[in-house]
Structure formats: C-alpha cells, structure tokens
N, C-alpha and C positions, 0 to 999 in steps of 0.2 A: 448612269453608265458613263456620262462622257468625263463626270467628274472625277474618274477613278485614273490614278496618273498611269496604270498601267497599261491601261484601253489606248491612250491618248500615246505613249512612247512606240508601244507597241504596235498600233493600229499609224500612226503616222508613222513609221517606219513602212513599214510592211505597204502602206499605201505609196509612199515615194516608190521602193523598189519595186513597183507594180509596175508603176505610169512609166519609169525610165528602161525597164526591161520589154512592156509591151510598146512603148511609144515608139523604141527605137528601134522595133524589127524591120521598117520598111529602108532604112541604112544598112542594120549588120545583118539582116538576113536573104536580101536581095541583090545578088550579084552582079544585074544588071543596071544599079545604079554608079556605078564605080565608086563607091565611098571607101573611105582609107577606113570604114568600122566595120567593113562586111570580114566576117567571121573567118571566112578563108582565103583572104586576101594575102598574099603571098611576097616578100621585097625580099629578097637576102642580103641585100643589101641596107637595110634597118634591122637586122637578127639582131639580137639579144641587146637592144637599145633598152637604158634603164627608164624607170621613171624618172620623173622631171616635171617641179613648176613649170617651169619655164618649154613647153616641150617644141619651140621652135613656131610655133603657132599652129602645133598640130594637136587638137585635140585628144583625136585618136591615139596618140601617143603619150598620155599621161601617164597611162601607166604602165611604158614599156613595151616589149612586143616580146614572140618567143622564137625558138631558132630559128623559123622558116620568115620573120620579119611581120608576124602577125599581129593587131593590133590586140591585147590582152583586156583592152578595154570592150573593145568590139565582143571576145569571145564570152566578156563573163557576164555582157548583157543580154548575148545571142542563150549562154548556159544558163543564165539566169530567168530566162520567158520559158527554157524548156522543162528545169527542175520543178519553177511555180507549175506549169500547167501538167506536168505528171502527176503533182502532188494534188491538185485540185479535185481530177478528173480520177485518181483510182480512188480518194479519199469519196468523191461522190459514189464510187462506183461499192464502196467497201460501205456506209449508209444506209444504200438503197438493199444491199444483200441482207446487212446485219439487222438491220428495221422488220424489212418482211418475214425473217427466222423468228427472231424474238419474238414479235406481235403473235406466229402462225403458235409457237411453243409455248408460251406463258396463255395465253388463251384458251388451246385447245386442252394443254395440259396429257396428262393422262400416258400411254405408250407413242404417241407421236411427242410429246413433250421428251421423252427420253429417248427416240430415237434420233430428234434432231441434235439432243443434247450432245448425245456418245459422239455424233459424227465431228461437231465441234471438240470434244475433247481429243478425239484421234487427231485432228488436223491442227490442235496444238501442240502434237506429243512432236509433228514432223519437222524437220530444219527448214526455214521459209526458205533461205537460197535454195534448197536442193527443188523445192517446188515449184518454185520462178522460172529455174532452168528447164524443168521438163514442160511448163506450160511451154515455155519459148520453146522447144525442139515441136511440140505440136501443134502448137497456133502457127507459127510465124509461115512456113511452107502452106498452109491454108491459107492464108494471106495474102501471102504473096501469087497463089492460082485465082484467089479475086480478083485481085488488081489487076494483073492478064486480061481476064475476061473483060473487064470493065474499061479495056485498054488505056490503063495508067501506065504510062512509061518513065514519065520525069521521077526521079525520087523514089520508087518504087520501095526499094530495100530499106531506107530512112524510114518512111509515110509506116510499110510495116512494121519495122523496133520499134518504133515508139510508140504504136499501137497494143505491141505485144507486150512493152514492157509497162503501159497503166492500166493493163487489162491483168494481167500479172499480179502486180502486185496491188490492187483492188481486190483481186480474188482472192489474196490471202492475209489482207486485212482487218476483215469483217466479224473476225472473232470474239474479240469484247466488244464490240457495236451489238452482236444478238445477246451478250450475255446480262449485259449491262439494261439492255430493251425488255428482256424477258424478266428479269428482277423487277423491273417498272409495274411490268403489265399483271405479274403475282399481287403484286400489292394491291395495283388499281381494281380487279377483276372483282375482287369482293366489295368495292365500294355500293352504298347504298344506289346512288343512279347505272352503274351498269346492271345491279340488280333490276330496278325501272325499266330498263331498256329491253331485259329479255320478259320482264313480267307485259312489255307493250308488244310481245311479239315480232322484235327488231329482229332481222336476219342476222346474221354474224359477222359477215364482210360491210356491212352498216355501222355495225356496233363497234367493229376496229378500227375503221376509217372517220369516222364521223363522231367516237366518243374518246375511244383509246390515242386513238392515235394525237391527237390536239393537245391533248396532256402529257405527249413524252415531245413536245418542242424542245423545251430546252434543256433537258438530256440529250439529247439527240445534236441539237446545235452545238454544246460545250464539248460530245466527244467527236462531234467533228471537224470541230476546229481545232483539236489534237492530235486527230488520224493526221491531217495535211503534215504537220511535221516529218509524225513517224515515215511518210510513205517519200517525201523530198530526202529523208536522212537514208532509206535503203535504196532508192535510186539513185543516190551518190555514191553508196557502198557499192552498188554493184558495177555502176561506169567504174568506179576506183577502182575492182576486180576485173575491169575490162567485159562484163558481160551484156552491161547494160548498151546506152547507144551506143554506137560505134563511128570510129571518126570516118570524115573529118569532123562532123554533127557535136560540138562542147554541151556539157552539162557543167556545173560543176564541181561534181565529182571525179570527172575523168579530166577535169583540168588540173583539178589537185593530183592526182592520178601522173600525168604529165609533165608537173612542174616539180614532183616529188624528188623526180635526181636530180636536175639540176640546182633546184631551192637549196638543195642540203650538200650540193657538192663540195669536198672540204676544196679542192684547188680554186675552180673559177666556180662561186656562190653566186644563182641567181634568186634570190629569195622572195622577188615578187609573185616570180610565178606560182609560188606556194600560196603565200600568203595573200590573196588577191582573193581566188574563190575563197580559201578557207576562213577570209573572213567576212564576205560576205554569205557565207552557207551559215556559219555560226551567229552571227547577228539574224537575219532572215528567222531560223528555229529557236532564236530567244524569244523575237518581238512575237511567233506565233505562239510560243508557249504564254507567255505575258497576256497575250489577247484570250486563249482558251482558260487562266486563271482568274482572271477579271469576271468573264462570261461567268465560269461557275459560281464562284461567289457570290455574283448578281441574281443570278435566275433559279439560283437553289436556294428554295425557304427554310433550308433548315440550316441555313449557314448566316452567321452573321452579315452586316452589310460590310462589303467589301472598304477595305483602308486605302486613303488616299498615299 
C-alpha cells in the first residue's frame, strides 16, 4: 500500500492538512488567546491587505485578510478543521446507516429486502438539498430546547448547525453505502461457510456480525473513504448557498461564498479571497479521491494490483 504514489501524495497531503487545521485551533479558534489567527479577529484597519512573502513578520497575514481586516489565513484553517470534521463525522454517520440496511436487506432478503430497497429508491428519486433543509427546520429548534435544558449558553446556535448539518447530510448519504453492502452480502450469503454456520445453528445476528460482516471491510473502507469527499463537497455547497454554517463560523465554502464578489470584482479584484479556500477545498477532494482509489485497487481482488 504504501508503495502506491497515490496513497503516499494523497495520504501525505490530506495528513499535512490535518495536523495544520487541527493543530492550529487552540490560535484560530480561541478568542481568548489574542492571536492575530483567531478566525474573527477584526482590524479595519489591515481590510483587504494583500498577500505577501514578505508579510511584515506577520504570519497571519500571508495570505491577506478580508474587509473586516481578518486574517484569511486564520479563517481557511479555522474552515478547514470544520469542513474535515463534517465530512468525517456524517461520512461515519452515512456507514453506520448504509452497513446496517444492506447487511439487514441482502440477508434477510425476501419482502423486507424489498421493502428496505423501495425506501432507498424513493429517497434517491428526492433532491438532497430539499432534504437537508427540512431535517434542518426540524432538528435544529429540537436542539437547540436540549441545550437550554442542559444549560449550554456559550455557542448555543453554532454547537446546533453544525450538529444539524453532519447529522443532515449523513442521513442522506447512506444510499449507495446499503446498496453497494447488500450486493456484498447477495453474493457472500450462498457461500459454502455461511451455509456452515446456519447448518451449526448460528443465530443470525452472529452470522452477520461475526461472518458477514469481516468480509465487507474493505468495501466498506474504499466507500468510505469516498463518502468524506462527497459530504466535505455538499457542505461547501451548501455554506456557498448560505444554508449551511452560518457566520461568523467559516467553512470553506462560505469562504468561497464570501470572497466570490469581491475575487471576481472587475474594479478593485480581490482574488485571494477566492482562490484561497477554493483551492485548498479542491486539492483536499483530490488527495481524498487519490487515497479512496489507491484503497480500491488494493483491497479488491478482482482488480489488478494497483500502479505506481
């Protein structure tokens, strides 16, 4: 695996902007430390400071700031921990759904096999944004009567978007995760040892867990190290559409989102602020693509071994 250059561009990519997005939250996302990287840190008097080698000995300022004098550095690493960790966490969350469907479907088979099935085909016939939206009108106000209760007051309305929105789009993820499981599990189901296992008088939740289930790892691994793009790339769509976080909170999509008038203004062109997230959002969904095509080639035996 490690000898495949795509593992290695991709996986060292993807691991740099790990360590530099999560290392440097206790800077850009702590207000109480004063750093010129904290995300909402505010100077108008540094607005629309360009990039620069040279940026004065300021850091934070390499690569510019946007009207309100904010460091763009700060924000696209503060948007950068919060895109990785949406994409992480609804990609786990779309796994765990599409795992337990497929296994429940290709197993049992029969009128639940096609009950589960129809409901997956209905809920790909639907537009995912229209169905983001309406979980977010009924999750979030549920959320937000938790946190009352639990008396969360800091953050409150943040702590819920971003709950709602990798809950969200996890929950409408999960569609080829069970289809792609349930094809698995057709095939595996007639093998001679799950035959064994029910002629040994194996339960069934034994027999999925502890035979089935071991044998869809790396199905399971390769699409989900694909989901994380797909769900980083519609939580950018949807900050971009303003539905998703909401500021001052950057992802970045709503950075791109933000810098979109002025990047392209024909008078006074600020181009960074375009180009800043958009390209680390596009490099970020290569190096995961690179790493989820490496994976397959590797751990599918029916594919040749992957080329350096």
């Amino acid at each position: 695996m490690v000898r495949s250059g795509r593992v290695v561009i991709g996986g060292g990519f993807l691991l740099l902007m790990i360590l530099l997005c999560a290392g440097t939250l206790p800077w850009t996302a702590i207000s109480d430390t004063n750093s010129r990287l904290y995300f909402d840190r505010q100077n108008m008097q540094e607005a629309w400071t360009a990039p620069s080698v040279r940026p004065s000995g300021q850091l934070a300022m390499c690569l510019g700031t946007d009207r309100l004098g904010r460091s763009v550095l700060g924000r696209a690493l503060t948007g950068g921990a919060i895109s990785l960790g949406i994409g992480v966490m609804a990609a786990a969350i779309a796994v765990v759904i599409g795992v337990s469907v497929g296994l429940i479907a290709g197993y049992a088979g029969g009128w639940l096999d096609n009950l589960l099935m129809r409901i997956v085909d209905v809920l790909y016939s639907l537009p995912y944004v229209l169905m983001i939206i309406l979980l977010k009108i009924a999750m979030e106000p549920l959320l937000m009567r938790i946190m009352e209760r639990l008396d969360i007051q800091s953050g409150k309305q943040a702590v819920a978007n971003l709950i709602v929105l990798f809950l969200s789009i996890g929950l409408v993820s999960w569609l080829t995760m069970a289809r792609v499981v349930r094809g698995q599990v057709l095939s595996l189901r007639s093998q001679p040892f799950i035959e064994a296992c029910r002629a040994l008088g194996l339960p069934s939740w034994q027999i999925l867990l502890r035979h089935l289930l071991p044998n869809l790892v790396g199905p399971v691994i390769i699409y989900a190290t694909l989901t994380i793009p797909v769900a980083i790339l519609q939580e950018s769509f949807l900050s971009f559409l303003g539905i998703g976080i909401q500021p001052p909170m950057p992802t970045w999509g709503s950075l791109a989102s933000e810098g979109l008038g002025e990047g392209l203004n024909p008078i006074h062109s600020r181009p960074w602020l375009l180009v800043v997230p958009c390209l680390l959002l596009a490099l970020t969904l290569l190096s995961l693509n690179f790493v989820g095509d490496a994976l397959r080639d590797i751990l599918d035996p029916r594919r040749e071994q992957a080329k350096v």
